[in-house]
N, C-alpha and C positions, 0 to 999 in steps of 0.2 A: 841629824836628819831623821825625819821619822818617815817611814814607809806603812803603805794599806794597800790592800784592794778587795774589791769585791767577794770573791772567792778564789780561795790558797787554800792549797793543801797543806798543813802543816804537823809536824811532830816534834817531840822534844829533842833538842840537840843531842843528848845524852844516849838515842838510838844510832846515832851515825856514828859510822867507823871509817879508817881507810884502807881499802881495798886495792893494794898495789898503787897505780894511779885515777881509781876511782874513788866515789864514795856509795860506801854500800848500808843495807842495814840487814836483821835477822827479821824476816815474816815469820811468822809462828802459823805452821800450818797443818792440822790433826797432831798436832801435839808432837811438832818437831819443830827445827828450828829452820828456814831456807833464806840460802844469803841470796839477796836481792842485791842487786846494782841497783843506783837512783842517780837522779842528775838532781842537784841542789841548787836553789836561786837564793833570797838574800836568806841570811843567818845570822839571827844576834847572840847566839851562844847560850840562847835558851828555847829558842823553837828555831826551827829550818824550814823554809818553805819547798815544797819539794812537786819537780816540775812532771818525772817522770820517774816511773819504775813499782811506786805503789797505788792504790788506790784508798778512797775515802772508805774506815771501817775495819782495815787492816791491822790485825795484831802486831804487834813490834815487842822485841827484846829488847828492854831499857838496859844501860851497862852491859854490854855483852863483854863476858871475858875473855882472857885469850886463850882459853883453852877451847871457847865453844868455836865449834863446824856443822858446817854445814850438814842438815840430815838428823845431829844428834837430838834426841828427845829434851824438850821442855815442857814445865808446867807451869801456871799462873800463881803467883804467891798473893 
């Protein structure tokens, strides 16, 4: 089944984590890292549409690992 619409917010799957029983991702923001909460609609495991929590233009941390938290410094490779 193939899905569309008009305008979706979308990011690469590979940003989303799980956050207890949510899902979250890292906004990168002045050059830190801030866990967002997001509400995700469909996902084919290579983009997620994402309904609520970020905005279009927002930085993301691709592969976040599990050391990183919230606050600690990042930079753009």
């Amino acid at each position: 089944m193939t899905w569309q619409a008009e305008e979706a917010l979308t990011v690469p799957s590979s940003a989303l984590f799980r956050d207890g029983e949510r899902w979250a991702v890292f906004r990168v923001e002045g050059a830190r890292a801030r866990l967002t909460p997001v509400t995700v609609g469909r996902n084919n495991g290579r983009q997620a549409q994402i309904l609520d929590g970020i905005s279009e233009g927002d930085a993301l941390v691709l592969f976040p690992g599990a050391g990183l938290e919230d606050g600690m410094k990042v930079k753009p490779r």
